[in-house]
N, C-alpha and C positions, 0 to 999 in steps of 0.2 A: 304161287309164282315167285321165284327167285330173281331178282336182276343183280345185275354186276354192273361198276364204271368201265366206261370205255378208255378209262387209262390205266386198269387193272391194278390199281395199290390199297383199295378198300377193301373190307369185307363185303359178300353181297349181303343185299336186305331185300324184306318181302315187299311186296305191291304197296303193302298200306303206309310202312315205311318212307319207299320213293316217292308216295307223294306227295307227305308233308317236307321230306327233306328237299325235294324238290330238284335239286344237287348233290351230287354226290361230297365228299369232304374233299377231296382232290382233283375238285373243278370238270372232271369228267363229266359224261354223263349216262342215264342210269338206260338198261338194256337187259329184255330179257335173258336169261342162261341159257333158256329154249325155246323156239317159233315152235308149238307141235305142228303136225299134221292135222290136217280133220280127213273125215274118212271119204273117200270116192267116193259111196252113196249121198254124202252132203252135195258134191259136186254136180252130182249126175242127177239130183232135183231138186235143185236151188230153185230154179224156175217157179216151181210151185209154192215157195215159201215168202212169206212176208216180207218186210221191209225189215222187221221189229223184229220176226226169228232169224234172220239171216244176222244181225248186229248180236243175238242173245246169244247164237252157236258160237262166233266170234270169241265173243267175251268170256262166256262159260271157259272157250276151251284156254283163253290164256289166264286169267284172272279167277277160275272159278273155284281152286281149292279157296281160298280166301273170304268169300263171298255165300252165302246158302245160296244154291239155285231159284228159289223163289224170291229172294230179299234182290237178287240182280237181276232177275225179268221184272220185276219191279222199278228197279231202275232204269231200264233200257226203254220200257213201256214209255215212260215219264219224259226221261231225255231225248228220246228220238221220236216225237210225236210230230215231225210232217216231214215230206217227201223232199225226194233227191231224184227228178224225174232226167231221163237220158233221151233229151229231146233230141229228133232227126229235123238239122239243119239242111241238108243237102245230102245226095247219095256218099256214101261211105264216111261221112262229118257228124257226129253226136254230141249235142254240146249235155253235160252233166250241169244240171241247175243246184247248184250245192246252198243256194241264196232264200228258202223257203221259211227260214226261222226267223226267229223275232228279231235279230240285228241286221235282216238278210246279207247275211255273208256265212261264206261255211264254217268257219269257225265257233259258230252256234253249237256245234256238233259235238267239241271239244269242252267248249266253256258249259257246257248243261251236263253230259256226262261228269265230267271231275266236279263243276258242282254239287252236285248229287250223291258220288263216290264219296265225296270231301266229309260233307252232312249225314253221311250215313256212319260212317267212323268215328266222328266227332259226336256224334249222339251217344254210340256206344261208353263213351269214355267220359265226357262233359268236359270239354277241353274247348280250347277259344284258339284262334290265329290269326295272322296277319299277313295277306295275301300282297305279293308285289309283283307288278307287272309291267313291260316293256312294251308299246305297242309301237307298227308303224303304221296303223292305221285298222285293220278291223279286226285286230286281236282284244284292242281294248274296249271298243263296244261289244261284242259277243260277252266277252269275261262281265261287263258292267250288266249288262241283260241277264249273262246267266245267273249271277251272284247275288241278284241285286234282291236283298232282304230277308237271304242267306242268316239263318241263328249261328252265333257265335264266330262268323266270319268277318272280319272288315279286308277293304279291298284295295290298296292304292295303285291305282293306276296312271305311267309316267308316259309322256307322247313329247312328240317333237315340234315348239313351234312353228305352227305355219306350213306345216310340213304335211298336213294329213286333212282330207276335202273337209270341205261345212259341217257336209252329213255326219260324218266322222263324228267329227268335234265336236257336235251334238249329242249323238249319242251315246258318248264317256262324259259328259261335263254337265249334264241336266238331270240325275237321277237323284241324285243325295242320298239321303239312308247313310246305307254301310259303305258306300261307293264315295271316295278323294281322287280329284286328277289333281295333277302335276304336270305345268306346264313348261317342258324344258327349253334352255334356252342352248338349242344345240341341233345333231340330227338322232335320229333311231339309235345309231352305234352307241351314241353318249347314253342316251337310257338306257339300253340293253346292259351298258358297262358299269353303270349306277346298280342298278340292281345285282348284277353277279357279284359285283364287289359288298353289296350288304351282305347277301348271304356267305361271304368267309371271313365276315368280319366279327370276330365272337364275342366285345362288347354287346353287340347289336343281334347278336341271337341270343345272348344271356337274360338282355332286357324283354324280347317280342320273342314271340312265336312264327316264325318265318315260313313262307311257301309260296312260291309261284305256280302261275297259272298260265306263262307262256307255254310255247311251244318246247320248250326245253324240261318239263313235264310230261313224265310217263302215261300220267291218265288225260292229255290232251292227247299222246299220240294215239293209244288204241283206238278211241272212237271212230278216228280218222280211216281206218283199215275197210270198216263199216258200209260207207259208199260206194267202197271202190266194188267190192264181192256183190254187192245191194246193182251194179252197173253189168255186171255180171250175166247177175239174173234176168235185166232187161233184155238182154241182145243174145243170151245164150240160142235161142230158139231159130235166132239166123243162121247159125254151124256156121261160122266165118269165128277165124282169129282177132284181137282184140288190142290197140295200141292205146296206150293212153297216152297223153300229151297234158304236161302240169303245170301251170305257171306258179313260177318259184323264188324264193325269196329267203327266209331262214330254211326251207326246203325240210319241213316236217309233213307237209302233205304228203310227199311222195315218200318218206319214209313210212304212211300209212298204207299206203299200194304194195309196197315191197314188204311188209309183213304178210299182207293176205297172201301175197307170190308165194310165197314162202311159208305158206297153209297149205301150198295145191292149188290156186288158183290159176290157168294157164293165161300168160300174158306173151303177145308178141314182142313187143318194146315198149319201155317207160322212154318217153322224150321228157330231158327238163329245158323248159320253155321261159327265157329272162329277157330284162330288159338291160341298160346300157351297166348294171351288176351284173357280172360275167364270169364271177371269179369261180364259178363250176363246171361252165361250157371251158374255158378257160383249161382248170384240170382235165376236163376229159381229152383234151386236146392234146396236152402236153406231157399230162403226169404230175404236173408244179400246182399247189396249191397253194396261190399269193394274195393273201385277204389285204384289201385296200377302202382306203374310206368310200363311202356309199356315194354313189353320185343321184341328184333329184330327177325325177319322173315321172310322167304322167300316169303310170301305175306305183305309183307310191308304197303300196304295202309290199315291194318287192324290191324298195330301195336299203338294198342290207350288204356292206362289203366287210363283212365279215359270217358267214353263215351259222349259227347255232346248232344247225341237226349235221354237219358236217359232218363228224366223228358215227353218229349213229346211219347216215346213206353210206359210208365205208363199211359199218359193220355186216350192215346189211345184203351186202354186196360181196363179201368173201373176206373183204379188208386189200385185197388183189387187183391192181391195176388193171390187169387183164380181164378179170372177171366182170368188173365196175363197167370196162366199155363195153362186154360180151352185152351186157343189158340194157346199159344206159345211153341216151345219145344226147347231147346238149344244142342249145341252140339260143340265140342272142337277136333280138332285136332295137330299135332306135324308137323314139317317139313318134318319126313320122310314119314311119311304117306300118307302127300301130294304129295312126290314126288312118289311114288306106284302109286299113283294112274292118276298121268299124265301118269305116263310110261304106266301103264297096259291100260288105255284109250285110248292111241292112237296106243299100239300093235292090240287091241283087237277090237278097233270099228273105226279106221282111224280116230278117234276127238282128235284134239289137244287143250290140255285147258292151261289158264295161272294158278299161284297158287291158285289165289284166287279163281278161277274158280273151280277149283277140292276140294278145304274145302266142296264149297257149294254142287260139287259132291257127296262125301263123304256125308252130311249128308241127302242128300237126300235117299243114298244106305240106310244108317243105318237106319232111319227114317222106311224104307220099311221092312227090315230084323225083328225089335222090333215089327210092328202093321200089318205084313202080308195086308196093304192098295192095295187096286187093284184101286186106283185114277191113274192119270196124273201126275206125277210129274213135275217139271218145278225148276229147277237151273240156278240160274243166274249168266252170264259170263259177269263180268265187265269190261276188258280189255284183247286187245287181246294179244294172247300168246306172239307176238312178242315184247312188249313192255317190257318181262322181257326174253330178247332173250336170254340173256347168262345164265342166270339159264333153262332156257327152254331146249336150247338144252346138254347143259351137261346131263340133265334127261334122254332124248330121245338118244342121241347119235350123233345128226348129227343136223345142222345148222340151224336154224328157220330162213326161207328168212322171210327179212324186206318189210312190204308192202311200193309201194313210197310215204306214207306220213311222215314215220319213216327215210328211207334212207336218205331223202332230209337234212334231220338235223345232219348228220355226216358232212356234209360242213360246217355246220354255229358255230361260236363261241361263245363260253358260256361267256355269261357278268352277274355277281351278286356278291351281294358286301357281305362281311364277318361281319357277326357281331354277337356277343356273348348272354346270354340268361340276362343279367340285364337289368330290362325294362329301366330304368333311362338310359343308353346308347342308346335304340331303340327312348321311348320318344324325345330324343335332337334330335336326326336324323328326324324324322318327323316334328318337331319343326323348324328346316331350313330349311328343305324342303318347310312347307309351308310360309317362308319370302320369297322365292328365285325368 
């Protein structure tokens, strides 16, 4: 597997490469040279294959000179060890439960894959790194879950005061080991920008071993390809056409969808589905791509005005304006909107969704309302409702019980240390760390 930057001034490098570097040296970011195909027989009986062989064909076929074919169903066994079921909410409404892993959020998916990828490299070579991460909410529990105890990995993970639910913040700030939060004193943008700036900052990669495990990471994005073909499989037997609807935020999910597209997968439309961060509906509207600071929301992990996988949903898409709307359709909602529509959801079909879950709701309705589609719809639920229990149940009216992986973390004590958005304060920090 070769990738290239998406600002085309680097040499490419292989798989194992991008994902320690994480980034490319010219702040691009890294892209495969080639989506292949897989073969119409793949297609034509997905059905009948696993969960586990549908993500290994995947993989195999983008990543697999790299990797022996056994040493990566190995991997894939490991890291996608529970489902992604395409529950039917209502006729033609499919909500995708992407929330079955141990941080229940989908980004489980991402953070155990490249953990695993990371550990499987690092073993070959006996090498050590130092992982930095951005989160606006359950990037940085999944990475802390996945990582957590990870040989020769350490993990710091930065988040935004105040800015990300209880649950959250429990589950990046209680585990210890190899796992440091950072608690900034700022929004999402200001971490995201903490971190892109260490990594081009070459005192600070002379000193540490550098790599991220956001979204902005090649082996976050593959895994991600994995559900959608895995959604696939579920509905194919209906013979109906297939819309996905994403809620979206650094908009790497959907760049997992438009890989598998872009295998042979036939999809009707990707709708990206946001909240009062629009700066994509926005593009698709106009053509202008004007990244502005991130405004707060009750789906939180989707407060990002400035997008990360921006450059790689162009890539993906022809790089063509024309092309981008041929596929793409955007769509923007407000707080309260979303909160209607939890409430009338779960009066109305006993399905409890968290916020982010009802944006992608919501645009899948509207989606259907505008182009009368008698496809398959499919919404994707990226964390379960209870991780934003106290917004949830004020909606609802009564109490979102905690499933026991959320409970267990009202015992445990939040440890993370407070530090401001001047990267020259973050820098020195990392700086001693790595004397220490």
């Amino acid at each position: 597997m070769q990738l290239y930057s998406t600002k085309h001034s680097v040499p490419n490098v292989s798989f194992e490469e991008a994902v320690f570097k994480g980034l490319p040296a010219d702040n691009g970011l890294y892209m495969p040279t080639e989506i292949p195909q897989l073969p119409q027989s793949f297609w034509d009986s997905i059905e009948e294959k696993t969960f586990q062989e549908v993500a290994f064909a995947i993989a195999e076929a983008l990543i697999g000179d790299e990797i022996p074919s056994a040493d990566l169903k190995e991997i894939i066994d490991d890291a996608v060890n529970f489902e992604a079921p395409a529950v039917k909410v209502k006729e033609q409404y499919y909500c995708l439960e992407l929330f079955h892993g141990p941080s229940l959020a989908f980004k489980d998916f991402g953070a155990r894959f490249m953990s695993r990828i990371m550990s499987y490299f690092l073993k070959k070579e006996g090498r050590e790194i130092n992982i930095l991460v951005a989160t606006s909410g359950d990037t940085g529990s999944a990475v802390a879950q996945g990582f957590l105890g990870a040989d020769n990995i350490s993990v710091t993970i930065l988040y935004p005061s105040g800015k990300v639910s209880p649950n959250q913040e429990k589950q990046l700030t209680t585990l210890g080991q190899n796992i440091t939060a950072l608690e900034i004193d700022g929004v999402f943008d200001d971490c995201q920008a903490l971190v892109k700036q260490a990594f081009l900052d070459k005192e600070l990669n002379e000193a540490m071993n550098l790599s991220s495990a956001n979204s902005i990471n090649i082996a976050r994005l593959v895994p991600q390809s994995f559900y959608y073909a895995w959604t696939y499989a579920q509905l194919k037997k209906e013979g109906k056409p297939i819309v996905f609807c994403v809620p979206s935020g650094n908009f790497g999910n959907i760049c997992g969808g438009m890989i598998v597209r872009n295998m042979g997968m036939p999809v009707e439309k990707f709708v990206v589905a946001t909240n009062a961060n629009d700066i994509v509906p926005a593009y698709l509207e106009t053509g202008e791509f004007n990244p502005k600071p991130s405004i707060a929301t009750i789906s939180n992990a989707m407060d990002v005005g400035n997008p990360s996988n921006f450059p790689r949903f162009l890539a993906l898409n022809g790089e063509e304006y024309s092309k981008v709307t041929e596929q793409v359709l955007g769509t923007r909602y407000t707080d309260e909107e979303t909160k209607v529509a939890i409430k009338e959801v779960y009066e109305k079909e006993g399905y409890l969704m968290c916020p982010h879950t009802a944006v992608a709701y919501l645009g899948l309705r509207d989606y259907f309302k505008e182009t009368g589609s008698q496809a398959n719809g499919v919404f994707l639920s990226t964390a379960h409702p209870a991780k934003f229990q106290e917004v949830v149940s004020e909606i609802i009216g009564k109490e979102v019980e905690l499933p026991e992986k959320l409970a267990e973390l009202d015992k445990r004590e939040k440890v993370a240390l407070p530090m401001g958005t001047d990267f020259e304060g973050f820098k020195k920090y990392l700086l001693e760390r790595a004397k220490a």
